[in-house]
LUMLUMDREN-2810 file (N, C-alpha, C; in Angstrom, 1 decimal):
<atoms>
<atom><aa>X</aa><ch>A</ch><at>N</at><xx>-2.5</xx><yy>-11.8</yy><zz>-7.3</zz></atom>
<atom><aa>X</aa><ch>A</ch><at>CA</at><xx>-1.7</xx><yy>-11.1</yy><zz>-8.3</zz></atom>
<atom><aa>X</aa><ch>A</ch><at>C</at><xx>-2.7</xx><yy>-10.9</yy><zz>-9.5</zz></atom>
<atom><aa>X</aa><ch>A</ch><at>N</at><xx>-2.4</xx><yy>-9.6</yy><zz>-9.9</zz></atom>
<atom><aa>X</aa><ch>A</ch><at>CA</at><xx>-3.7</xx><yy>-9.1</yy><zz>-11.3</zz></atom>
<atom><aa>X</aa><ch>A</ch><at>C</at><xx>-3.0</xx><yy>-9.5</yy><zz>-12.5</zz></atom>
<atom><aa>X</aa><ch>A</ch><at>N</at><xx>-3.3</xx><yy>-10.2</yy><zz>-13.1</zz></atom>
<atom><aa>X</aa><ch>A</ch><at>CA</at><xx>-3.2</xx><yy>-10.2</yy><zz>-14.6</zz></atom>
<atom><aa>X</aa><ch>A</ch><at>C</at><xx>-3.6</xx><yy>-9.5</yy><zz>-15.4</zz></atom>
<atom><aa>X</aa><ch>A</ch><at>N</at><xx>-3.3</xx><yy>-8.2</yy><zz>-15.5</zz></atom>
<atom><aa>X</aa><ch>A</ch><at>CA</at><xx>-3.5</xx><yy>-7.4</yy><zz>-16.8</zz></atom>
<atom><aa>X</aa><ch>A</ch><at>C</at><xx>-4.2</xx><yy>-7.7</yy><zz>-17.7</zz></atom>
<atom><aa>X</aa><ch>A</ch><at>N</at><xx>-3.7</xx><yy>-8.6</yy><zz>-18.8</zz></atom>
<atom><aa>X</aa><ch>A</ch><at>CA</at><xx>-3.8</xx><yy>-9.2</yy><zz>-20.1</zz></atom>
<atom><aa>X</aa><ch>A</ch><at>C</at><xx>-5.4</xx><yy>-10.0</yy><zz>-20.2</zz></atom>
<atom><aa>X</aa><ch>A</ch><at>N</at><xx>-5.2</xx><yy>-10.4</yy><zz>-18.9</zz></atom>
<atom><aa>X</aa><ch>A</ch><at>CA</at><xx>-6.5</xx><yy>-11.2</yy><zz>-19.0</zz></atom>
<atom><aa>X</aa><ch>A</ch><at>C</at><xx>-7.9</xx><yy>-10.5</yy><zz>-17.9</zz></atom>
<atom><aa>X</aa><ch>A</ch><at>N</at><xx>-7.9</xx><yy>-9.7</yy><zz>-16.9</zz></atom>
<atom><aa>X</aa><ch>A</ch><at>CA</at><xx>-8.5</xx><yy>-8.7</yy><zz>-16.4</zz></atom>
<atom><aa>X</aa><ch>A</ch><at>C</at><xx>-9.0</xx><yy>-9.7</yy><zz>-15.5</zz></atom>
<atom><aa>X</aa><ch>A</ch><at>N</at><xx>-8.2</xx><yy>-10.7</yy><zz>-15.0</zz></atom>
<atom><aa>X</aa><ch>A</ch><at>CA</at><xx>-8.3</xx><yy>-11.6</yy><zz>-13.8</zz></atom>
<atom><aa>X</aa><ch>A</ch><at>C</at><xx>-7.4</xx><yy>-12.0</yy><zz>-12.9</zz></atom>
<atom><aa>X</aa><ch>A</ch><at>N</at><xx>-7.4</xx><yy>-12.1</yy><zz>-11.5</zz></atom>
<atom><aa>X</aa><ch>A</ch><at>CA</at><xx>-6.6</xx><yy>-12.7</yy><zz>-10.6</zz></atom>
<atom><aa>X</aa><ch>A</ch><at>C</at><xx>-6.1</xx><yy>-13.7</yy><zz>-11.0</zz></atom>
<atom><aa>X</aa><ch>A</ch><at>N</at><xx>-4.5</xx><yy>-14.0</yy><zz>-10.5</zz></atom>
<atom><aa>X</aa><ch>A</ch><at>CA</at><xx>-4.1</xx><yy>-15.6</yy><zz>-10.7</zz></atom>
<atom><aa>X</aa><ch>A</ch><at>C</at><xx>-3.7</xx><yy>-15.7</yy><zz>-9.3</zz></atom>
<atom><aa>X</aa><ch>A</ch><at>N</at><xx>-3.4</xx><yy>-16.6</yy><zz>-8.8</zz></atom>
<atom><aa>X</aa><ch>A</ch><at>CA</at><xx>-3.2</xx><yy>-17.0</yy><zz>-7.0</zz></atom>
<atom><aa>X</aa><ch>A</ch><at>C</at><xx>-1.5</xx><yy>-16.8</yy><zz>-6.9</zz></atom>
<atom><aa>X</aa><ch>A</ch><at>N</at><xx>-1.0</xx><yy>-16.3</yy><zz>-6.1</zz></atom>
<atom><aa>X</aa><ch>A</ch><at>CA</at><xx>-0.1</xx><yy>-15.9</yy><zz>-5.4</zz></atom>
<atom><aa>X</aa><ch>A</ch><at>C</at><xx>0.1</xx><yy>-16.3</yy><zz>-3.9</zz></atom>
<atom><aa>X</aa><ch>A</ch><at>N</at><xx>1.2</xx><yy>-16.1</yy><zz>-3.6</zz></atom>
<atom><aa>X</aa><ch>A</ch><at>CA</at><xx>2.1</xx><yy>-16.6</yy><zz>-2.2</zz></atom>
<atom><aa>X</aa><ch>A</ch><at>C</at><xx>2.9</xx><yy>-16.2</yy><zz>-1.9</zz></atom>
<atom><aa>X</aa><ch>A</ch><at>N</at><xx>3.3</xx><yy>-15.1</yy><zz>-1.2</zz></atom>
<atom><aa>X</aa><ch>A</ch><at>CA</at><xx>4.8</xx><yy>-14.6</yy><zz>-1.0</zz></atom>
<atom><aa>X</aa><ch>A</ch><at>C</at><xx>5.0</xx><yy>-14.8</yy><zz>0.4</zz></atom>
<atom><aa>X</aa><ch>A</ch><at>N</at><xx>6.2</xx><yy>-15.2</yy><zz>0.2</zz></atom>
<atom><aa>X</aa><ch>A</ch><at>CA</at><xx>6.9</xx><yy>-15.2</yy><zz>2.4</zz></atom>
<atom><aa>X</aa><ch>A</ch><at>C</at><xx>7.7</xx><yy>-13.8</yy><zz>2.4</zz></atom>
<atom><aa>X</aa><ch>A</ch><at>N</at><xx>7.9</xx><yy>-12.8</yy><zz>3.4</zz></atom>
<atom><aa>X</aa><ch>A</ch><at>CA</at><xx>8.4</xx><yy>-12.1</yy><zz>3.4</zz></atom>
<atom><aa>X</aa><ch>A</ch><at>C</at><xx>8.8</xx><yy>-11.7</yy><zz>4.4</zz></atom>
<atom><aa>X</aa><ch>A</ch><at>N</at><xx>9.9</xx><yy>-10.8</yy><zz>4.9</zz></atom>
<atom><aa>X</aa><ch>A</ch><at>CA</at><xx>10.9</xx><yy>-11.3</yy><zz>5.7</zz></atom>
<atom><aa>X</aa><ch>A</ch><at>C</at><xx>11.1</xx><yy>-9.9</yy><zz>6.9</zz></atom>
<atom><aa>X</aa><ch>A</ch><at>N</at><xx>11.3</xx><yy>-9.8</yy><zz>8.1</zz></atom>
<atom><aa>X</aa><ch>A</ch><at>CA</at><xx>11.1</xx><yy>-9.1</yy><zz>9.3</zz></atom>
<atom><aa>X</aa><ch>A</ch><at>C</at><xx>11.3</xx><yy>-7.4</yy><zz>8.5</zz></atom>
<atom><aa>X</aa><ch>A</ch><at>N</at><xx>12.2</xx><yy>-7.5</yy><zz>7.3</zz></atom>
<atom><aa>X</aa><ch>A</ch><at>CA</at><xx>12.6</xx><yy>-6.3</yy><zz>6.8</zz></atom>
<atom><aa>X</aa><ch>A</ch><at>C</at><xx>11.8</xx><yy>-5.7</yy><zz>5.7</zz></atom>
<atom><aa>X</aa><ch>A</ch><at>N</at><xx>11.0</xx><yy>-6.5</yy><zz>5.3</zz></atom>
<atom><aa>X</aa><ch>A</ch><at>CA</at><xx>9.7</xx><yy>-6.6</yy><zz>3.9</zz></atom>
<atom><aa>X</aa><ch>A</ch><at>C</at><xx>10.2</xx><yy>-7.1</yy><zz>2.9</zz></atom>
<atom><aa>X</aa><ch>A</ch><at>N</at><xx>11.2</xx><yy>-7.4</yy><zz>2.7</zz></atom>
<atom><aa>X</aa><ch>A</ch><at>CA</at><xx>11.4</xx><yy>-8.0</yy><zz>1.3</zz></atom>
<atom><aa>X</aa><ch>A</ch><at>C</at><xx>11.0</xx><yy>-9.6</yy><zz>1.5</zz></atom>
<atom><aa>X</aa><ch>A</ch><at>N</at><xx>10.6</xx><yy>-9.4</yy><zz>0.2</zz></atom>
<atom><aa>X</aa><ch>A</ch><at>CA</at><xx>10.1</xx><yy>-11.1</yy><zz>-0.6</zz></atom>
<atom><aa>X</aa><ch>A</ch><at>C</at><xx>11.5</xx><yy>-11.9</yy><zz>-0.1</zz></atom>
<atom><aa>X</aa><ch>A</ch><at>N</at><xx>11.2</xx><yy>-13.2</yy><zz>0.5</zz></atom>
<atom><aa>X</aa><ch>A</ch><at>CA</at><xx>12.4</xx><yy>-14.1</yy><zz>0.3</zz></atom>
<atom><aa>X</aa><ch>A</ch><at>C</at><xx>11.5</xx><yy>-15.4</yy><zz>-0.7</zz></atom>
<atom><aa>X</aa><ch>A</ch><at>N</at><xx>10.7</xx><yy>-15.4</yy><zz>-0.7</zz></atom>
<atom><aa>X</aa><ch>A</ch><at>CA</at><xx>10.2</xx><yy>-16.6</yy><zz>-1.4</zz></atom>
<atom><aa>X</aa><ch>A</ch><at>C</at><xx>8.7</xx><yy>-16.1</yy><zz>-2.0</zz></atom>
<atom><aa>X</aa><ch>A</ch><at>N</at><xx>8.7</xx><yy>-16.4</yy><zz>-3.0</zz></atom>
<atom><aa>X</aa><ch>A</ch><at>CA</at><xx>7.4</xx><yy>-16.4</yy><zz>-3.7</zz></atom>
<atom><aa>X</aa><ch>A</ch><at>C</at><xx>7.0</xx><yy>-17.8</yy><zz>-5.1</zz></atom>
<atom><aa>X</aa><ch>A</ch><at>N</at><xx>5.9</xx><yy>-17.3</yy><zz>-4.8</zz></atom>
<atom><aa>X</aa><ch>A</ch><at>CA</at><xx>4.8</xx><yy>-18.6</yy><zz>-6.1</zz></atom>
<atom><aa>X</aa><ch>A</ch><at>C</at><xx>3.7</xx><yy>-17.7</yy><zz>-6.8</zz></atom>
<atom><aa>X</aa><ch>A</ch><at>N</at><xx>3.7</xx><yy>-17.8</yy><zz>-8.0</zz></atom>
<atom><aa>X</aa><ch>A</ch><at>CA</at><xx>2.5</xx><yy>-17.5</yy><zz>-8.2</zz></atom>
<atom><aa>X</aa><ch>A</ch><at>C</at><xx>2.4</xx><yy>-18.6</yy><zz>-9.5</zz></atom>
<atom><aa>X</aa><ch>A</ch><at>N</at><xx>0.9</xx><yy>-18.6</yy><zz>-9.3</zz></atom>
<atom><aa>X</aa><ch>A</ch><at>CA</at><xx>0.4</xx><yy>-20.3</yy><zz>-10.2</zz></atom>
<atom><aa>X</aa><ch>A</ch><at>C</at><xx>-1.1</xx><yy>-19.4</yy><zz>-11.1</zz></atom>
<atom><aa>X</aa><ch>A</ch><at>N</at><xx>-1.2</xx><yy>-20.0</yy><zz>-12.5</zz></atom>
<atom><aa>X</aa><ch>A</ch><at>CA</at><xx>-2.2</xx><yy>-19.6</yy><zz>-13.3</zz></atom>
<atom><aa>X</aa><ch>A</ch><at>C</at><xx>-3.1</xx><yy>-20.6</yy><zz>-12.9</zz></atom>
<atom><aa>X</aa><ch>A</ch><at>N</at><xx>-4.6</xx><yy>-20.5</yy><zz>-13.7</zz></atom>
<atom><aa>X</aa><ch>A</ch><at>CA</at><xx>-5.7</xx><yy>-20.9</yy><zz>-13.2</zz></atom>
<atom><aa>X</aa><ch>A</ch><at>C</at><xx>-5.5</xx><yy>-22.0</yy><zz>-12.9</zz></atom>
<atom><aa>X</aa><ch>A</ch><at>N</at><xx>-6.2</xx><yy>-22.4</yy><zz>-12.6</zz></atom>
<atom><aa>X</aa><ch>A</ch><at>CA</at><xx>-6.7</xx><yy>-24.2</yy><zz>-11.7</zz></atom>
<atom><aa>X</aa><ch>A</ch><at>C</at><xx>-5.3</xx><yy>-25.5</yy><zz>-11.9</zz></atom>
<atom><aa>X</aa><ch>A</ch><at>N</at><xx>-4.0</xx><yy>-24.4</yy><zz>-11.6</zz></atom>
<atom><aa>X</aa><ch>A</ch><at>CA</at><xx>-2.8</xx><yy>-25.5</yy><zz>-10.8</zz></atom>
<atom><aa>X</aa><ch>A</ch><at>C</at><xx>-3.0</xx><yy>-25.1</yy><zz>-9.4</zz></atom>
<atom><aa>X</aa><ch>A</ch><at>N</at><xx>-2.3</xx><yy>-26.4</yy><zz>-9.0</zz></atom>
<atom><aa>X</aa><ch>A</ch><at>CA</at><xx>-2.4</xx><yy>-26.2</yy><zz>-7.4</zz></atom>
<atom><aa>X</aa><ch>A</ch><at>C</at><xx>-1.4</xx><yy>-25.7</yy><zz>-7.2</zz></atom>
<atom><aa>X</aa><ch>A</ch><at>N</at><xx>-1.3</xx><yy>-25.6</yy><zz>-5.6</zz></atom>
<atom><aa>X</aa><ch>A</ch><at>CA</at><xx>0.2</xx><yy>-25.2</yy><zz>-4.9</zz></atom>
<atom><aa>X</aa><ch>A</ch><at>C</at><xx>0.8</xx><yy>-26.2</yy><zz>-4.4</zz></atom>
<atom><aa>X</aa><ch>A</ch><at>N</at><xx>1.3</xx><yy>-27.3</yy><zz>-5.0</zz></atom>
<atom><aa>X</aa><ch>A</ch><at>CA</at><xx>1.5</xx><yy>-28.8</yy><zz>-3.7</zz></atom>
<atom><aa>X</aa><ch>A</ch><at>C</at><xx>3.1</xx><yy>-28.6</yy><zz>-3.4</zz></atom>
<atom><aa>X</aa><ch>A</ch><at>N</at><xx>3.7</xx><yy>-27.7</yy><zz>-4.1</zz></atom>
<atom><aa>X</aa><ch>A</ch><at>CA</at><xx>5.1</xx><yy>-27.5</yy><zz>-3.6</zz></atom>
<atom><aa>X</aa><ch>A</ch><at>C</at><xx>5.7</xx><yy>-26.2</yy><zz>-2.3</zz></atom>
<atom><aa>X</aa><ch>A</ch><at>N</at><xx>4.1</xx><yy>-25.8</yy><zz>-2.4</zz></atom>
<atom><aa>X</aa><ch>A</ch><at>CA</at><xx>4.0</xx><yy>-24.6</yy><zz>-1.6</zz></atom>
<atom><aa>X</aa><ch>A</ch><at>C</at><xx>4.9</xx><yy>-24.4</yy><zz>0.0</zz></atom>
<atom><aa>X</aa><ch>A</ch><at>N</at><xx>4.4</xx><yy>-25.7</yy><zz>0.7</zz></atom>
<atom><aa>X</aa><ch>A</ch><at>CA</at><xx>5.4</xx><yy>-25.6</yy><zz>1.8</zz></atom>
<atom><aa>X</aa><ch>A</ch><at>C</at><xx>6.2</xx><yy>-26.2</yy><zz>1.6</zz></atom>
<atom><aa>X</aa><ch>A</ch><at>N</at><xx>6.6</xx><yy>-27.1</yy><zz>1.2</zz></atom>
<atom><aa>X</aa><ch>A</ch><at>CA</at><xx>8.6</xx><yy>-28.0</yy><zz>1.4</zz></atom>
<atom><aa>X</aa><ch>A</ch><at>C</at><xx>9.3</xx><yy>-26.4</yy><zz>0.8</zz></atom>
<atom><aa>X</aa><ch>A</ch><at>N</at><xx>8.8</xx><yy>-26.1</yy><zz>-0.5</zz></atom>
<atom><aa>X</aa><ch>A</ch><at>CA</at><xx>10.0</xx><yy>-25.0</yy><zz>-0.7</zz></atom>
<atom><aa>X</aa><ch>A</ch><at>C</at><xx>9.7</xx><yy>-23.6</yy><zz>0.2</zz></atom>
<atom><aa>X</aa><ch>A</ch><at>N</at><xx>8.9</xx><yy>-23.3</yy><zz>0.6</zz></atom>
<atom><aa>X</aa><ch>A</ch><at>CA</at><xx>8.7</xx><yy>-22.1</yy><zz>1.6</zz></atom>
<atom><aa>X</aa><ch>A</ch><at>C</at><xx>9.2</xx><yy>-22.2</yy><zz>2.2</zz></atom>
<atom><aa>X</aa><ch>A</ch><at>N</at><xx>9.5</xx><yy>-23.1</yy><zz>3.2</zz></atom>
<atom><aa>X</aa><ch>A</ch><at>CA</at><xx>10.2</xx><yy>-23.7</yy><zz>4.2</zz></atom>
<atom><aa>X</aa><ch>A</ch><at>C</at><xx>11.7</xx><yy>-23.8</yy><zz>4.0</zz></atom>
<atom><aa>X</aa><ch>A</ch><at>N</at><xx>11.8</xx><yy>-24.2</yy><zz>2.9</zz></atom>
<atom><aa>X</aa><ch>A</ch><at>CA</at><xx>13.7</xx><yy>-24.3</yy><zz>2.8</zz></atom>
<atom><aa>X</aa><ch>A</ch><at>C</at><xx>14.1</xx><yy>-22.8</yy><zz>2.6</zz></atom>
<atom><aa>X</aa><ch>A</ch><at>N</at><xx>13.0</xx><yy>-21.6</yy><zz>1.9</zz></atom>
<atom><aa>X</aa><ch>A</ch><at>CA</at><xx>13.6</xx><yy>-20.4</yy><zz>1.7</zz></atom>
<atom><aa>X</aa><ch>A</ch><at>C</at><xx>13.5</xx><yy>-19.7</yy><zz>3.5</zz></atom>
<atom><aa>X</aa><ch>A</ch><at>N</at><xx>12.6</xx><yy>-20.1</yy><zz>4.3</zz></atom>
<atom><aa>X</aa><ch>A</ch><at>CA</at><xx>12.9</xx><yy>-19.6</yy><zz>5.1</zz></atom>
<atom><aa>X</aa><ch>A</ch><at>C</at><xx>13.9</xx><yy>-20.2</yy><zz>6.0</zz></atom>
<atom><aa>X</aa><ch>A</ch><at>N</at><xx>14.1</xx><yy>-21.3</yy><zz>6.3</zz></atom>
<atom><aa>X</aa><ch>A</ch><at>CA</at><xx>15.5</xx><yy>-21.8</yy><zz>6.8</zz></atom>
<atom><aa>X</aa><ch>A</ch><at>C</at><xx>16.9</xx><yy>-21.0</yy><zz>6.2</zz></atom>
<atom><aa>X</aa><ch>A</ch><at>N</at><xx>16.7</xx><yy>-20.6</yy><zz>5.4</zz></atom>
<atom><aa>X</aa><ch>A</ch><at>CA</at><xx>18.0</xx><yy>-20.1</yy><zz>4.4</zz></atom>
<atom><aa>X</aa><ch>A</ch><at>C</at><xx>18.3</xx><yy>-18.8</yy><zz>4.9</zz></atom>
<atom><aa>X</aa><ch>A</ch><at>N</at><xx>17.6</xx><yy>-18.1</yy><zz>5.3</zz></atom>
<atom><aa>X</aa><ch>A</ch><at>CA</at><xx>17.4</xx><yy>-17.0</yy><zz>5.9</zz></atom>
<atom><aa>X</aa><ch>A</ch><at>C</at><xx>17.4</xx><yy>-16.7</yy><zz>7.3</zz></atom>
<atom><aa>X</aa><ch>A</ch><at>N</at><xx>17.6</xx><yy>-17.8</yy><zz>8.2</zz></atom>
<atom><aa>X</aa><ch>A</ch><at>CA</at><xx>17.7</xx><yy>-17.8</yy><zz>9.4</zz></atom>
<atom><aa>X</aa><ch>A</ch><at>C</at><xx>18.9</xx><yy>-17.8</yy><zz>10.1</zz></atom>
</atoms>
């Protein structure tokens, strides 16, 4: 994902679904992690099944 404002990438994650739309996304600014990345990916894709 481009950050405009600051003329740098920030890290992104989207799940997206047989039809294209986003069912779950993350995007995180500089140097956080993703540690919630799968348990909640996982429950948005369950929810959708």
């Amino acid at each position: 994902v481009f950050n405009e404002e600051t003329g740098a990438p920030i890290r992104g994650t989207f799940l997206i679904d047989k039809e294209g739309s986003v069912i779950w996304s993350l995007v995180k600014v500089k140097d956080e992690q993703r540690t919630e990345m799968v348990p909640e990916s996982l429950d948005a894709l369950h929810e959708t099944v």
